[in-house]
Backbone as a chain_set.jsonl record, in Angstrom:
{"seq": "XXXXXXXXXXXXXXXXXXXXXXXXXXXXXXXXXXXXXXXXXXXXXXXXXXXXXXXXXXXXXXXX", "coords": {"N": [[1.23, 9.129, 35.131], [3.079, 8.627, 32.582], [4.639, 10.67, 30.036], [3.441, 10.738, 26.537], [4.017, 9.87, 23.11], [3.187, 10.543, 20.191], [2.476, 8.322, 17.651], [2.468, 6.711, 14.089], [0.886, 4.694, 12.07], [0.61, 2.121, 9.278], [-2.227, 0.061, 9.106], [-3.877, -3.609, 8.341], [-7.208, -3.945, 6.461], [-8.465, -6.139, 7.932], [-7.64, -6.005, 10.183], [-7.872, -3.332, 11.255], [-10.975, -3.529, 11.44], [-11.232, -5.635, 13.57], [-10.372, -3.904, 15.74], [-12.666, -2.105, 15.384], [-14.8, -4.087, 16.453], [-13.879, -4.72, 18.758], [-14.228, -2.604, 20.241], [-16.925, -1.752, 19.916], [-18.206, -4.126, 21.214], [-17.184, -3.885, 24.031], [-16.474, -1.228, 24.474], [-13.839, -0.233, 24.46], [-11.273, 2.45, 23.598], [-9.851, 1.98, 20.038], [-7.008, 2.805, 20.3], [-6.517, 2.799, 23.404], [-6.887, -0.17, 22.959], [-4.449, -0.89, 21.316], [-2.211, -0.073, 22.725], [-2.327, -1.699, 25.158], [-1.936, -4.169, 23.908], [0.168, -3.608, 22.775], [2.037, -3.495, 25.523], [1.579, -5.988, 26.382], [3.413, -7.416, 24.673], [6.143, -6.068, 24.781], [6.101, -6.679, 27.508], [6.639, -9.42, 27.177], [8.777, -9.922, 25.517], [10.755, -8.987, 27.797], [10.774, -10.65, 29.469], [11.898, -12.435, 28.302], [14.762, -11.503, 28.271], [15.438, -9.541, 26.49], [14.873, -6.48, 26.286], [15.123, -4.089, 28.686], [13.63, -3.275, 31.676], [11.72, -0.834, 32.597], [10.124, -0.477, 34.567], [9.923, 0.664, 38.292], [10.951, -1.33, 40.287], [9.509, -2.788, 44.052], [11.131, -2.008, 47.041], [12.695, -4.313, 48.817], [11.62, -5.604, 51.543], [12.639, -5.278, 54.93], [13.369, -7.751, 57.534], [12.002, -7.72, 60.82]], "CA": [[1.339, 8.568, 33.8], [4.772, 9.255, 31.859], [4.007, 11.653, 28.213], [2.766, 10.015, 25.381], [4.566, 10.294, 22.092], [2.679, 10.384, 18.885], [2.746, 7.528, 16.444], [1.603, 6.988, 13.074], [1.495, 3.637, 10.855], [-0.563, 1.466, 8.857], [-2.567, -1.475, 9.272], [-4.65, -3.8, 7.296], [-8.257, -3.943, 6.862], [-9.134, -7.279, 9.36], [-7.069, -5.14, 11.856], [-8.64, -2.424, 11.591], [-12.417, -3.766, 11.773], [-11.029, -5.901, 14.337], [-10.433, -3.171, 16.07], [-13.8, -1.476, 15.623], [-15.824, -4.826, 16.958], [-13.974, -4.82, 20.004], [-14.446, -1.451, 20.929], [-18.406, -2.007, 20.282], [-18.357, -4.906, 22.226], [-16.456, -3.965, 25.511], [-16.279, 0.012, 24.945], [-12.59, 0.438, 24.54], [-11.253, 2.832, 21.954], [-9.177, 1.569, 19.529], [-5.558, 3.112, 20.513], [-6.171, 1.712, 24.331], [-6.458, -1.835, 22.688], [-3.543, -1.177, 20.894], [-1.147, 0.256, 23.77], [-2.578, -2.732, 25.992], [-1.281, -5.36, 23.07], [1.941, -3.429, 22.564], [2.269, -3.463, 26.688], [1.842, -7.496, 26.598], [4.384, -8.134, 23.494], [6.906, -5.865, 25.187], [6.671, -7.89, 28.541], [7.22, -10.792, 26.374], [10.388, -9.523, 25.074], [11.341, -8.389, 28.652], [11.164, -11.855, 30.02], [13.204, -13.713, 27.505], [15.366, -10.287, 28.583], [15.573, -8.901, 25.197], [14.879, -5.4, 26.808], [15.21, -4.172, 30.126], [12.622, -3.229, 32.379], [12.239, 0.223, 32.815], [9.351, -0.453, 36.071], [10.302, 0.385, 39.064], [10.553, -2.784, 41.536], [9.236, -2.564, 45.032], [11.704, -2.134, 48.143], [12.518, -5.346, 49.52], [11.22, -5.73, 52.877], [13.565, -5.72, 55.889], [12.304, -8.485, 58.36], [12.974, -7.914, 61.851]], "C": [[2.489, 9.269, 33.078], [3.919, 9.966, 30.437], [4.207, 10.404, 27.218], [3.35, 10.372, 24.272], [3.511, 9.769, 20.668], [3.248, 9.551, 17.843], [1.838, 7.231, 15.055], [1.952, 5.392, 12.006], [-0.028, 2.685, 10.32], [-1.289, 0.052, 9.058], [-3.774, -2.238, 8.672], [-6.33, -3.981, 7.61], [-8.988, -5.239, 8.078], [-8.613, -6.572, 10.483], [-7.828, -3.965, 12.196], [-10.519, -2.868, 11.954], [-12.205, -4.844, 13.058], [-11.033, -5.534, 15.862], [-12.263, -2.58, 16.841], [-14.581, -2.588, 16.648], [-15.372, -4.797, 18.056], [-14.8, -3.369, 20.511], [-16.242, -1.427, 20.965], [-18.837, -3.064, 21.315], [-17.927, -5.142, 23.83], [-16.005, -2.019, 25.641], [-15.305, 0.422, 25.221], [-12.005, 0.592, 23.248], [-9.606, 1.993, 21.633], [-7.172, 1.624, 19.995], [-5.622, 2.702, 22.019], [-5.676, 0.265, 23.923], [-5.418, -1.813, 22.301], [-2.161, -0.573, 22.053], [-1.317, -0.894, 24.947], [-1.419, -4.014, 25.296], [0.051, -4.832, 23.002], [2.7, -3.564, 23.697], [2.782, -4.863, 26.966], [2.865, -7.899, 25.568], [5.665, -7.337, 24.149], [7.837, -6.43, 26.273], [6.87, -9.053, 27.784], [8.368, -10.858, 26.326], [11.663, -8.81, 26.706], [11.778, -9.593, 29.593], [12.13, -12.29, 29.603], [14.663, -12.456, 27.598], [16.004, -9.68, 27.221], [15.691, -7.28, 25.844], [14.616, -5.578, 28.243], [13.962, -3.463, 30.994], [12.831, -1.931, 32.895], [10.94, 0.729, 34.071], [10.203, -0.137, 36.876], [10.071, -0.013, 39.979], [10.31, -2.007, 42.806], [10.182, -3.119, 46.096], [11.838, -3.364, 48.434], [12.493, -5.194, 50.743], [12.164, -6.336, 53.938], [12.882, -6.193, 56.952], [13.213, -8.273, 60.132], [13.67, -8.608, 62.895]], "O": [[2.651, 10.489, 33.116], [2.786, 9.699, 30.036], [4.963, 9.433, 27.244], [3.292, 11.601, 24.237], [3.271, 8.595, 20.388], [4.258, 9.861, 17.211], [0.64, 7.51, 15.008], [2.994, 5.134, 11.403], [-1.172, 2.616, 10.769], [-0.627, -0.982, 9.143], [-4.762, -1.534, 8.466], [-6.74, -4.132, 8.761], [-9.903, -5.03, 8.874], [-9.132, -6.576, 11.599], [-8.321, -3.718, 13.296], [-11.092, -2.27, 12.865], [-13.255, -4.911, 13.697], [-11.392, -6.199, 16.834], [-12.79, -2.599, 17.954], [-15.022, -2.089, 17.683], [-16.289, -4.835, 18.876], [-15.885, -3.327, 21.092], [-16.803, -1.096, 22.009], [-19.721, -2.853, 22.145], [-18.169, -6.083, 24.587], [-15.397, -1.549, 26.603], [-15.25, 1.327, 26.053], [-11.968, -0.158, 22.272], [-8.7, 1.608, 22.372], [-6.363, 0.697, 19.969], [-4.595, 2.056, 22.226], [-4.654, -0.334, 24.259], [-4.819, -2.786, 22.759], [-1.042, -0.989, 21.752], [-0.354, -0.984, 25.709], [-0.477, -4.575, 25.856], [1.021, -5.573, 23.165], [3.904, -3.744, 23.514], [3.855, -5.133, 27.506], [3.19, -9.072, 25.756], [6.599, -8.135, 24.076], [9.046, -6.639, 26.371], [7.759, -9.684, 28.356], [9.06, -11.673, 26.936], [12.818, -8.387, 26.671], [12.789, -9.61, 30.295], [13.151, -12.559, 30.236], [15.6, -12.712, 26.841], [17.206, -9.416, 27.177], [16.855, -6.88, 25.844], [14.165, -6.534, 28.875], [13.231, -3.043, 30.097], [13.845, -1.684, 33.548], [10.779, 1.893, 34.437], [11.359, -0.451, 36.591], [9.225, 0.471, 40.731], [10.697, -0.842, 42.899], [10.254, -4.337, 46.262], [10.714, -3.848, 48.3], [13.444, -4.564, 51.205], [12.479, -7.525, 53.96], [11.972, -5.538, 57.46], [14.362, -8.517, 60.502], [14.605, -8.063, 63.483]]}, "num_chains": 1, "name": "protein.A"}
């Protein structure tokens, strides 16, 4: 897993209780859900190639 940088910002109350009901209902804390959602809006932006892809792809397979 690469280091984690500390962030800090605000968000409004439906987000936040939003928040809370998932995590009662499926047992994941709040800052997973939100590094999951920021994971899927990034690949978004990585398709339409806005940013670049900083995975690294798997070998292509030499056939013999």
């Amino acid at each position: 897993m690469s280091p984690r940088k500390l962030y800090s910002f605000y968000m409004n109350d439906v987000q936040a209780a939003g928040l809370k009901a998932v995590k009662r209902a499926i047992d994941m804390s709040e800052s997973e859900q939100i590094r999951q959602a920021l994971n899927a809006w990034l690949r978004k932006w990585e398709r339409k190639g806005v940013i670049k892809s900083e995975r690294k792809r798997p070998a292509s397979r030499k056939r013999p």
